[in-house]
C-alpha positions in Angstrom: -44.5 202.4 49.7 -45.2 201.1 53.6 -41.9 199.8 55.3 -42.0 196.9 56.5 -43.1 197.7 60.1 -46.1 199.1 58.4 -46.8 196.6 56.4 -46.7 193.9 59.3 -49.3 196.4 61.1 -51.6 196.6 58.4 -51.3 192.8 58.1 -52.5 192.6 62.0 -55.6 194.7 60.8 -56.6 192.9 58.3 -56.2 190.2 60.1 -58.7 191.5 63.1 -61.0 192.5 60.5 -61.5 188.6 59.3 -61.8 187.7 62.1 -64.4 190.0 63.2 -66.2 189.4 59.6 -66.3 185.2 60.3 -67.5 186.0 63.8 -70.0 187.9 62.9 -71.1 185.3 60.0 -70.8 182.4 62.3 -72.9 183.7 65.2 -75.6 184.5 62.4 -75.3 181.5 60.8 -74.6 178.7 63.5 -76.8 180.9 66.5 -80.4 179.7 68.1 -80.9 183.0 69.3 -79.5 186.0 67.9 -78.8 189.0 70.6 -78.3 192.6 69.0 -75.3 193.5 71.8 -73.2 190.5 70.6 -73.3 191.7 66.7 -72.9 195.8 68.0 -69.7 195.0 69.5 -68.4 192.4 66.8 -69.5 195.2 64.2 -67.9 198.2 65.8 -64.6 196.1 66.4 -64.7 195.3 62.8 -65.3 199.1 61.9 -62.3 199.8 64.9 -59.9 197.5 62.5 -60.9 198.7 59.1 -60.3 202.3 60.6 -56.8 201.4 61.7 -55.8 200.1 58.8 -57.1 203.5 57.0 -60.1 201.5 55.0 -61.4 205.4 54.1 -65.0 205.5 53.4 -67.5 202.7 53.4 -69.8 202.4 50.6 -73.1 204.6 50.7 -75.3 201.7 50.6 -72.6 199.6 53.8 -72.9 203.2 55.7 -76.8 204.0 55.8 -77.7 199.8 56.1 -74.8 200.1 59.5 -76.8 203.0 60.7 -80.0 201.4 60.2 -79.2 198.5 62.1 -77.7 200.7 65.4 -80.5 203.1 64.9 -83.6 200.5 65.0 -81.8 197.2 66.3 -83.7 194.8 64.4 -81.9 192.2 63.5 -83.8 191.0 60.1 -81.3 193.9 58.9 -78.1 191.3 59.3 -78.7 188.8 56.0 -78.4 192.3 54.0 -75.7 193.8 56.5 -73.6 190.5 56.3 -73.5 190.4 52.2 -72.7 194.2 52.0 -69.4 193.4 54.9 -68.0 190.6 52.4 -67.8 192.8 49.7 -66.2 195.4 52.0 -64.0 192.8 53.2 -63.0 191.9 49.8 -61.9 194.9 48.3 -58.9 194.9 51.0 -58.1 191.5 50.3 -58.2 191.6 47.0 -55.6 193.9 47.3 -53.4 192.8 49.9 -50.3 191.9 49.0 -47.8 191.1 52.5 -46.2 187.9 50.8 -48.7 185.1 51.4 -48.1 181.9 49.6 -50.1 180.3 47.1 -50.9 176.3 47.8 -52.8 173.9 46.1 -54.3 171.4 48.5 -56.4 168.4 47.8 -58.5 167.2 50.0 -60.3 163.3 50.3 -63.6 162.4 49.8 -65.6 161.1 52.7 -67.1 157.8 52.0 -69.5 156.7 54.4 -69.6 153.3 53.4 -65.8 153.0 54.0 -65.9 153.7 57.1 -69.7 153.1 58.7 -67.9 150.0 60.7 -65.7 152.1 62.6 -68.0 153.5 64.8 -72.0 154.2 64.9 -71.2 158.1 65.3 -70.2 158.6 61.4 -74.1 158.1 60.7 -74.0 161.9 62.0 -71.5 162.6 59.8 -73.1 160.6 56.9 -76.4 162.9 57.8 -75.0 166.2 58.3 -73.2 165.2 54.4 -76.8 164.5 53.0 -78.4 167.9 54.7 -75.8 169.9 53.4 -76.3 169.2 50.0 -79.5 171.6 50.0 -77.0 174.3 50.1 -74.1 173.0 48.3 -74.4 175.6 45.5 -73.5 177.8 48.4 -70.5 176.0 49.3 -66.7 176.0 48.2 -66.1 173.0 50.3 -66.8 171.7 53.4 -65.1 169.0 55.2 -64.5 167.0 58.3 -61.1 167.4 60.1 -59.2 165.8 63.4 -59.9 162.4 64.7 -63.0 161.6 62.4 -61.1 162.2 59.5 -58.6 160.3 60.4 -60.6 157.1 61.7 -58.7 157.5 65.3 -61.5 158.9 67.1 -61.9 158.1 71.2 -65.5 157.2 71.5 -65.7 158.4 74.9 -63.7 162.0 74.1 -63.8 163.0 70.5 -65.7 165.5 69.4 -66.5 166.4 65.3 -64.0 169.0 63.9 -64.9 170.7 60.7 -64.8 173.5 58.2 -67.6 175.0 56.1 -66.3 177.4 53.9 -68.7 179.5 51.4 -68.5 180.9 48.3 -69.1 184.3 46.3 -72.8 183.2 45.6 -73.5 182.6 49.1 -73.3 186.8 49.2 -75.4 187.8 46.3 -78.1 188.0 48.6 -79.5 187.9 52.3 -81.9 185.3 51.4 -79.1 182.9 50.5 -77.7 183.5 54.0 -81.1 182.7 55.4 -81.7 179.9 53.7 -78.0 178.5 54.6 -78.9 178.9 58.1 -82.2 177.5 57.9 -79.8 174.3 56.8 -77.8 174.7 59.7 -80.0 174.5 62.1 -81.5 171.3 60.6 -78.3 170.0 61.1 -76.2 171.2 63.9 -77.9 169.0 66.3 -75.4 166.6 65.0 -72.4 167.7 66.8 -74.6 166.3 70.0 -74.6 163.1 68.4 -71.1 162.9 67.5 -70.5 163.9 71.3 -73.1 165.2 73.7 -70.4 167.2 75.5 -69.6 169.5 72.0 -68.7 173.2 72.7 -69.0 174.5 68.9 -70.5 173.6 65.3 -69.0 174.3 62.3 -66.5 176.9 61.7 -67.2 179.2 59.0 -64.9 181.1 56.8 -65.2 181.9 53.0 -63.5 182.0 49.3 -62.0 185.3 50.9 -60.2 184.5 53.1 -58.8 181.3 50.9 -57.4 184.6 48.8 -55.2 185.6 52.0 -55.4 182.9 54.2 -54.0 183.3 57.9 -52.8 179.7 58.8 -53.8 180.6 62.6 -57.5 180.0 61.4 -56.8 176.7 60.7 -53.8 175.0 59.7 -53.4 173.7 56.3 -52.4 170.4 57.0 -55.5 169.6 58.6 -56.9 170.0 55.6 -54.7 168.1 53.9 -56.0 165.5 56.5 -59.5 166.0 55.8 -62.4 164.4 53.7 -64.7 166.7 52.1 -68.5 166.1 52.4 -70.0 168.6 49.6 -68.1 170.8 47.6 -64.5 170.9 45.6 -62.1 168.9 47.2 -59.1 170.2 45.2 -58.7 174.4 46.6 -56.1 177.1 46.1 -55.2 179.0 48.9 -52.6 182.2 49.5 -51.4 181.2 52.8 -49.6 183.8 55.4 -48.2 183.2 58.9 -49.3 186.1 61.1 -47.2 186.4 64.5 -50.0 188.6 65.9 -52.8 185.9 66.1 -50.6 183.4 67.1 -49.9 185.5 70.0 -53.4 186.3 70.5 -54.6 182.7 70.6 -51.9 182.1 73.7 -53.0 185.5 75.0 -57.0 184.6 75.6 -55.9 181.3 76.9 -53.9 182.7 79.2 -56.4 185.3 80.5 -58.9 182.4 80.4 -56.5 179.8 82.6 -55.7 183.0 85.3 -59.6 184.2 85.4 -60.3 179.8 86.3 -58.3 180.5 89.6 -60.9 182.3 90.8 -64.3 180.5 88.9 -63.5 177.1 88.2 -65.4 174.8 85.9 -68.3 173.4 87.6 -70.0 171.2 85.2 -68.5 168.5 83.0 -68.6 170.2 79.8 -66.8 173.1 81.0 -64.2 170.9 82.3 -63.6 169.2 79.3 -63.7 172.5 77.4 -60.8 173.5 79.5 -58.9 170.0 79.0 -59.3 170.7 75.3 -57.8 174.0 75.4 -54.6 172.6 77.0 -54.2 170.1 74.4 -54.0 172.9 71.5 -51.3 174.3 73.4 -48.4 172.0 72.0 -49.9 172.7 68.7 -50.0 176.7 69.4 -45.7 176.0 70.2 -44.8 174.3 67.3 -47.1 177.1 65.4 -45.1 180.0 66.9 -42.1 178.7 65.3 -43.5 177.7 62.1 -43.7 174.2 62.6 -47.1 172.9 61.4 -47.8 169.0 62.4 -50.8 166.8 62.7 -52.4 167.7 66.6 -51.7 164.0 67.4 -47.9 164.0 66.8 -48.0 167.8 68.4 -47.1 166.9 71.9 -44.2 164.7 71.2 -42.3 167.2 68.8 -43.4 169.9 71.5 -41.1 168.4 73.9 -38.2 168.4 71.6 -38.5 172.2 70.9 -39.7 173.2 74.0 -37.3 171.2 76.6 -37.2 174.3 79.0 -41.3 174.5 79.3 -42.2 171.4 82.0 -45.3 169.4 80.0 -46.4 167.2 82.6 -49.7 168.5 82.8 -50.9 167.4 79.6 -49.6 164.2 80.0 -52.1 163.9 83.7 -54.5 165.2 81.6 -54.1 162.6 78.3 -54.6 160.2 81.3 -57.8 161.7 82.3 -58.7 161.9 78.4 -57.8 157.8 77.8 -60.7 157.3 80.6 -63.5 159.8 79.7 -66.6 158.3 79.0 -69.8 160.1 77.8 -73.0 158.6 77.5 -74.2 159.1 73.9 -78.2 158.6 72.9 -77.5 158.7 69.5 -76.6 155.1 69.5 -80.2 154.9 69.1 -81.1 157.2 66.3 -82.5 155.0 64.0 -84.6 153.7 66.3 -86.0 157.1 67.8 -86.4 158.3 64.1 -88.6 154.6 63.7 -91.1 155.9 66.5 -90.9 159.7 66.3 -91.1 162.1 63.4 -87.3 163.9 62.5 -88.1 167.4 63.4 -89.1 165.8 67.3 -86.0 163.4 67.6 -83.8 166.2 66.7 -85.2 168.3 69.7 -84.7 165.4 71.8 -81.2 164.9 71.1 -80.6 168.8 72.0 -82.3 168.0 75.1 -80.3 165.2 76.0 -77.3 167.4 75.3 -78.0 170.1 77.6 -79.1 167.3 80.2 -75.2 165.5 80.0 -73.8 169.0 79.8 -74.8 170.0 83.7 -73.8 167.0 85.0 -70.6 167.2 87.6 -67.2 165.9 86.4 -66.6 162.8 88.9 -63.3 161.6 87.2 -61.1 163.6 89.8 -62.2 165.4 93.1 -62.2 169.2 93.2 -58.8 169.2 94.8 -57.3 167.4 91.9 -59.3 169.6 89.2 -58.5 173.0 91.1 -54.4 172.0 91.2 -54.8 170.6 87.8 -55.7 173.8 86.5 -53.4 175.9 89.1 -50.6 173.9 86.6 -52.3 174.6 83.6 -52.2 178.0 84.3 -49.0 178.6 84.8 -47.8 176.2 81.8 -49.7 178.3 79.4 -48.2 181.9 80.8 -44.7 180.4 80.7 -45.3 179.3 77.2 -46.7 182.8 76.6 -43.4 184.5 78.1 -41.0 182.0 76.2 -42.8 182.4 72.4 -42.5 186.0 73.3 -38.9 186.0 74.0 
């Protein structure tokens, strides 16, 4: 029997090996352009974690299609590759057993007609709900999350939160995976309407990892705060709180925050990327000590449980947020769709997208930017150095 030191440390690989498994699905699935370096390195670390956590041998049929795809680099091999890593995946989760919890969680529907007077941007949401449905015998669930779901949305800020998670039969084959991301692409331009300035599409995870569910994925009460566009809305997940990621999520952020010292965000998409980042941070806290709340009421309790960490960054930069504006084309969707066909309006949406992405930030001057950062910085290596201690 492991002691407990050993089990926590075979928890950690497990843990690495999700989340190499859902990086490598969502970069097939949510990716333009697929590059063979970016899957190599996702698939060795994944083979690097299964190792430590003393996986043994792969399957025949996992080992020579691995091989295949390092030998000849042709990436038509991932469909196959992908299906042949769940079941891998899932013979360790199906036996993991480090004390996870077992929820039930429902979820609400999203009902477009509800809410199609609260702002024009849940047509997108209403769309990417009708798209999906090609694929919905692919899908557990997939919902909406954050400020959309919860009809508090800034029109200027908010971006569209969600989770698509898929099932078993999504696996039985590569050409399911294909024609899932054949769907995806049809529909991620979306995120662009919801805000032009979005920095990711959906995230992906599946029934797996709802068997042994690390809460640093996504936090449960954000589903619980959801509405489901296609799928169940009622799902039982094993939850487990794993220090490790927690740590890891401050970690990167830290690394990231330090490495802006030196190259600073130059457009105004990266400079909101880096204003969302801060505002997970308060959530990130509360996270390390178990304390799961809605991200809204996150910077509040932060305060209460944090009182030696100084937050007055985030508060500049809620300012900053309250007075964002992005110009959004989608406003006029219907009427583009009226003159050109779908496929050509979508195309012009990207384009728009990447056009509003390059543009400056002019809300503060590069002064105020470089100090706010400089703050940022050292706010999210003191939080690293407290959760630690």
């Amino acid at each position: 029997m492991d002691t407990k030191e050993q089990s926590t440390q075979k928890l950690n690989h497990l843990h690495q090996m999700q989340i190499w498994f859902n990086g490598i699905l969502s970069g097939y699935l949510n990716s333009n352009t697929l590059i063979y370096d970016t899957f190599n390195d996702k698939l060795r670390k994944y083979f690097f974690s299964r190792d430590d956590f003393g996986g043994g041998s792969a399957d025949p049929q996992l080992k020579k299609t691995i091989q295949s795809f390092f030998d000849e680099r042709k990436l038509d091999k991932l469909p196959e590759l992908i299906t042949l890593l769940y079941h891998d995946l899932g013979n360790f989760i199906n036996k993991a057993d480090y004390g996870a919890e077992y929820k039930k969680i429902t979820i609400d529907n999203f009902e477009y007609e509800k809410v199609k007077d609260l702002s024009y941007k849940y047509k997108a949401v209403n769309k990417m709900k009708e798209n999906l449905e090609s694929v919905s015998s692919f899908i557990e669930t997939c919902f909406i999350h954050g400020s959309f779901a919860t009809h508090d949305l800034l029109e200027g800020w908010s971006d569209l939160d969600s989770m698509l998670i898929l099932n078993d039969k999504a696996f039985e084959s590569g050409n399911n995976l294909c024609m899932i991301r054949e769907c995806l692409h049809k529909t991620n331009f979306l995120f662009y309407a919801a805000d032009p300035l979005a920095h990711h599409f959906f995230q992906i995870t599946t029934t797996l990892d709802l068997d042994y569910y690390p809460q640093s994925f996504l936090p449960l009460i954000a589903y619980e705060q959801g509405l489901v566009l296609v799928g169940d809305s009622t799902l039982g997940i094993r939850a487990y709180d794993n220090d490790a990621g927690k740590l890891d999520k401050l970690q990167k952020l830290v690394n990231r925050f330090k490495n802006k010292q030196k190259n600073p965000s130059s457009t105004i998409s990266e400079f909101k990327l880096d204003l969302s980042h801060l505002f997970l941070l308060p959530s990130f806290l509360l996270q390390a000590k178990g304390i799961y709340v809605y991200k809204k009421d996150s910077f509040e309790r932060v305060k209460q449980e944090y009182p030696n960490l100084d937050f007055s960054v985030i508060d500049r930069a809620s300012e900053l947020r309250e007075k964002w504006g992005t110009p959004n084309l989608f406003r006029y969707y219907q009427a583009l769709l009226n003159i050109f066909p779908s496929g050509l309006s979508d195309f012009i949406f990207r384009s728009y997208a990447r056009l509003v992405k390059g543009r400056k930030s002019g809300l503060i001057t590069p002064e105020e930017q470089k100090e706010l950062i400089k703050d940022t910085y050292v706010l999210f290596k003191d939080s690293l150095e407290t959760v630690k201690n």
